[in-house]
C-alpha positions in Angstrom: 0.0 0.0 0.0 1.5 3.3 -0.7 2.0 5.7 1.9 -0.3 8.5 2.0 1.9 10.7 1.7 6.1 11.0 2.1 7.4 12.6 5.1 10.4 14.2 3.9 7.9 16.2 1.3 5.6 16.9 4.6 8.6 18.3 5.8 9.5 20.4 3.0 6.1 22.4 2.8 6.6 23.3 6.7 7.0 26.7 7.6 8.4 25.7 11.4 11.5 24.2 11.1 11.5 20.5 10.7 13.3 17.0 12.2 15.4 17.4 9.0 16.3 21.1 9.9 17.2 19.8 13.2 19.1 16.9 11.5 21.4 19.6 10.0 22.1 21.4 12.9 23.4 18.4 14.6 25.0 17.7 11.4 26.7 20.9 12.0 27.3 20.4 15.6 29.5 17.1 14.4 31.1 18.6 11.6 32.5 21.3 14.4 33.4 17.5 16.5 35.6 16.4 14.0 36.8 19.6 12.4 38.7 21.0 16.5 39.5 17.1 16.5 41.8 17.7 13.1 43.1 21.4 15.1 44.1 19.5 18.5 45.7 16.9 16.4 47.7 19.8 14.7 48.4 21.8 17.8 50.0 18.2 19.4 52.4 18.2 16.4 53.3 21.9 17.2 53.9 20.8 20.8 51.4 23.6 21.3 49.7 22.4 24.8 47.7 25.7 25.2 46.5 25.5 21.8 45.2 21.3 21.7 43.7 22.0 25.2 41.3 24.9 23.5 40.5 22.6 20.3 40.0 19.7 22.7 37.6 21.3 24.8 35.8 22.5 21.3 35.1 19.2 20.5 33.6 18.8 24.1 31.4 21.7 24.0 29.9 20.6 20.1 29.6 17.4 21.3 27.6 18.6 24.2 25.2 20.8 22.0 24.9 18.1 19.7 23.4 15.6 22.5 20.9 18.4 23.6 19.6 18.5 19.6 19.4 14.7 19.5 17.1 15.2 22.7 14.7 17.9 20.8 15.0 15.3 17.6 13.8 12.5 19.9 11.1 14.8 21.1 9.9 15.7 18.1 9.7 12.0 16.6 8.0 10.9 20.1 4.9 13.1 19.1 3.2 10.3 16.9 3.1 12.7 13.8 5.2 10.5 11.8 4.5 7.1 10.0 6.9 4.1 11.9 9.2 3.6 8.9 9.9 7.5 8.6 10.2 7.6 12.2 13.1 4.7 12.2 15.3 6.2 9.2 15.1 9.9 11.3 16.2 8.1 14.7 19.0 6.2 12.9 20.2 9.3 11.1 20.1 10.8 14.6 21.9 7.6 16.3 24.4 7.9 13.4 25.5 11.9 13.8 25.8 11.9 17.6 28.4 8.4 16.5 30.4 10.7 15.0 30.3 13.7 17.7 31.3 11.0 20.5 34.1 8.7 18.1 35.8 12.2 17.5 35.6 13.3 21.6 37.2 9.9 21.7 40.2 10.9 19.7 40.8 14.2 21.7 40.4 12.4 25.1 43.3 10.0 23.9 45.3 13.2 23.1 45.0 14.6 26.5 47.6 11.8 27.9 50.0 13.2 25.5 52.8 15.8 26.5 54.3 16.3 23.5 54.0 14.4 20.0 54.3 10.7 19.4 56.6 10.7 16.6 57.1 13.0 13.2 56.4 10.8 11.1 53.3 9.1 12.8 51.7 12.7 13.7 51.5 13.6 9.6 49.7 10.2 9.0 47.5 11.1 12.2 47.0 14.2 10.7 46.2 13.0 7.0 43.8 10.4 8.3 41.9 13.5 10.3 41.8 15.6 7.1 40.1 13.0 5.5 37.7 12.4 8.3 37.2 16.5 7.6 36.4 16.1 4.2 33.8 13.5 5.0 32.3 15.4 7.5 32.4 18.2 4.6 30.6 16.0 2.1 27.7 14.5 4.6 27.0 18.3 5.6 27.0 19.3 2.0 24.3 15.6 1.5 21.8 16.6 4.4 21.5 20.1 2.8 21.1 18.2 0.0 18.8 16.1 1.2 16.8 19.3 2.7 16.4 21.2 -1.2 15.3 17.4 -2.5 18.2 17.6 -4.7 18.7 13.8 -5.1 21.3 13.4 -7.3 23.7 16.1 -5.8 23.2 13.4 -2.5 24.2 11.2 -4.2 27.3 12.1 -5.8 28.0 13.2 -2.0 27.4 10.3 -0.6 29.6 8.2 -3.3 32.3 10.3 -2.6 32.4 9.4 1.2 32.3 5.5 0.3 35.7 6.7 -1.4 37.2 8.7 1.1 36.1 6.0 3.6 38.3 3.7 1.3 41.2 6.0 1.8 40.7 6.0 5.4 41.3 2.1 5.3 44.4 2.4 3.4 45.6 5.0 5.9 45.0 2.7 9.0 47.5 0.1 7.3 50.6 3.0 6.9 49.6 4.0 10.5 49.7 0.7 11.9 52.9 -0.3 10.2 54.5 3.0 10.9 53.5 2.8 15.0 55.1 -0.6 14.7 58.4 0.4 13.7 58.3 3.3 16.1 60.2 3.2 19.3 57.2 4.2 21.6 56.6 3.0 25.2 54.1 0.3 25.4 52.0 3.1 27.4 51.9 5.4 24.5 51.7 2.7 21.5 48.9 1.0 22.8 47.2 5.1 23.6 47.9 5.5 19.7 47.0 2.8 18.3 43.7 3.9 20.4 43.4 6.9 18.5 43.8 5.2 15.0 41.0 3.0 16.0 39.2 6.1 17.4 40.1 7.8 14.2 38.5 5.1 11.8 35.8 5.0 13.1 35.2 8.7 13.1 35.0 7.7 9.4 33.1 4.8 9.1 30.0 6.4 11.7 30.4 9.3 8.7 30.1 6.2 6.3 26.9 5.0 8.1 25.1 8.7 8.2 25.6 9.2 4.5 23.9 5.5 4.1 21.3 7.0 5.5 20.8 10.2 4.1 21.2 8.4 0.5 17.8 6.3 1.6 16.1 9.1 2.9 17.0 10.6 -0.5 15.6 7.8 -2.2 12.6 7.3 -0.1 11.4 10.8 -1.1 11.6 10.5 -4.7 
């Protein structure tokens, strides 16, 4: 039976802003997350204590502000205006954005038990691996708006191009790994940074899973 009508174009003709509007300010709110995450990352490699201590607590704040909009989202989705499939895409899109807010406030926690950097050459692959969580974070803002103006194919070319950069960020876990193995770190700190590649990845692959989802949401309002 088909649906009497599709919530995302319900959405679209309100004059109040929406769940989706609210989508993209937590959108925002995790972009911010992962964006100061890349800034501590580089104020480590400066030895700039000062400086990763201000982008750390950034990241604390966003991710803060981004729990109190998953709160309104849930709010707005527990009102019993939405059909049960809508209202399981919109909660997993939600789920999916606060993964990446709290899988980049797990990198910066790591980085408070450092003093000074690791190692040269294992702070520039720290670094590229966190520009390319930036750029996917850049992408699945630019999908949700997207998403918002109903233009479908621009979310999808979006979208594709985080399955790439998520691609990338596999291929940059390998050089980090091998490179933190041939490093002469104390056990303490090797296991603390191989933490934050973990931590890292799977800043990525929660980016991976909210661009999934803003491609069916896409789709579904076709």
């Amino acid at each position: 039976m088909e649906r009497t009508r599709n919530i995302l174009a319900w959405l679209g003709d309100r004059e109040e802003k929406g769940v989706l509007n609210l989508a993209l300010k937590h959108t925002e709110k995790s972009y911010e997350c992962v964006l100061e995450m890349k800034n501590s990352i580089e104020a480590l490699m400066k030895n700039d204590i000062t400086a990763r201590n201000h982008h750390i607590s950034k990241v604390k704040n966003a991710e803060h502000d981004g729990d109190e909009i998953k709160r309104e989202i849930m709010n707005e989705l527990s009102k019993g205006m939405f059909l049960p499939p809508d209202r399981e895409d919109l909660i997993l899109l939600n789920d999916f954005l606060n993964d990446i807010a709290d899988s980049a406030k797990g990198v910066v926690r790591l980085l408070e038990f450092f003093e000074k950097e690791p190692s040269s050459e294992l702070d520039k692959l720290l670094l590229d691996d966190s520009l390319l969580a930036l750029k996917a974070a850049e992408k699945l803002k630019s999908a949700i708006h997207s998403l918002v103006n109903s233009e479908t194919g621009k979310v999808m070319e979006d979208c594709a191009q985080i399955e790439t950069i998520e691609e990338e960020g596999d291929d940059k876990r390998r050089d980090l790994i091998n490179a933190l193995i041939k490093t002469t770190l104390s056990p303490q700190l090797t296991i603390l940074v191989y933490e934050i590649i973990d931590n890292l990845e799977n800043v990525i692959d929660c980016i991976k899973r909210a661009g999934n989802m803003v491609r069916t949401l896409s789709i579904k309002a076709k």
